[in-house]
C-alpha positions in Angstrom: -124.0 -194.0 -46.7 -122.6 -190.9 -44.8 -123.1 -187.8 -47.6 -120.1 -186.0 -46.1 -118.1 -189.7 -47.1 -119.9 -190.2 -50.4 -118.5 -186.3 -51.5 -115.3 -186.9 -50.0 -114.9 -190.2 -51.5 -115.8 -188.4 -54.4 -113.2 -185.5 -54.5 -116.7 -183.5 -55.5 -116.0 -179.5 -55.2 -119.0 -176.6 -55.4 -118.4 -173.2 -57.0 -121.9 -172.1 -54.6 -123.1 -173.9 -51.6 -126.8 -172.4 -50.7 -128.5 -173.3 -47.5 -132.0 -172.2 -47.1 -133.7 -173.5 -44.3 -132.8 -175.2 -40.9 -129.8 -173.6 -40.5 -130.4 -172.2 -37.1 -130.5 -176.1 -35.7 -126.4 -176.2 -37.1 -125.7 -173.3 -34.3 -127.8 -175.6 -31.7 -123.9 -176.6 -30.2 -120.6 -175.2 -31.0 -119.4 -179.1 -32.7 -122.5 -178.3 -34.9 -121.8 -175.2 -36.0 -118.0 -176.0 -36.4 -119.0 -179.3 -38.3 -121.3 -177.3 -40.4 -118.3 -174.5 -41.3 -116.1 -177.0 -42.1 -118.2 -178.9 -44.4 -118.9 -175.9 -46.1 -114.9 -175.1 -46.3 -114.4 -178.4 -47.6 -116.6 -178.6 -50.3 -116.4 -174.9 -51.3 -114.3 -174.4 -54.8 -111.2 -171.7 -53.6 -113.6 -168.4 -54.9 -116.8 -170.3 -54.4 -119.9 -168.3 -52.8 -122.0 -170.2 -49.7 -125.3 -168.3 -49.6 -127.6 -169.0 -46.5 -131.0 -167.7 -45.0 -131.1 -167.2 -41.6 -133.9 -165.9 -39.0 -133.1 -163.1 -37.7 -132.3 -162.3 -33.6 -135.5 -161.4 -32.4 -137.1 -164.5 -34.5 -134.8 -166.5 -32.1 -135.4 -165.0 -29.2 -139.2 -165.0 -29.4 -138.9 -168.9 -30.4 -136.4 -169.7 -27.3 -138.5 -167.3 -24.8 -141.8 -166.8 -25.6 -142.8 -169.7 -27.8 -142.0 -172.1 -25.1 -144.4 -170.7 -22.9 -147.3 -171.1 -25.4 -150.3 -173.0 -24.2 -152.0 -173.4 -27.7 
């Protein structure tokens, strides 16, 4: 099943929703990031805390640049 479903189904609420890795791919598309957001505003307690890790700009940038050029 469909985990977004399953917790809706579920009436399931989170005081802290932490997400620590991949969460540059959510920001891929605008639909991705605005699923992502609303998940998170869904399934976030009123108060609740969502915690995340992300890379930061240059990180990106030498990934979406440079790495693409890599012959190794």
């Amino acid at each position: 099943d469909n985990l977004e479903t399953l917790l809706q189904e579920k009436d399931i609420q989170a005081d802290l929703i932490c997400c620590l890795q991949h969460l540059k791919l959510r920001f891929e598309t605008k639909d991705k990031a605005r699923r992502l957001l609303s998940n998170v505003s869904f399934l976030l307690k009123p108060g609740g805390c969502f915690f995340d890790i992300t890379p930061d700009s240059s990180t990106i940038w030498y990934e979406k640049v440079i790495g693409k050029y890599r012959c190794f």
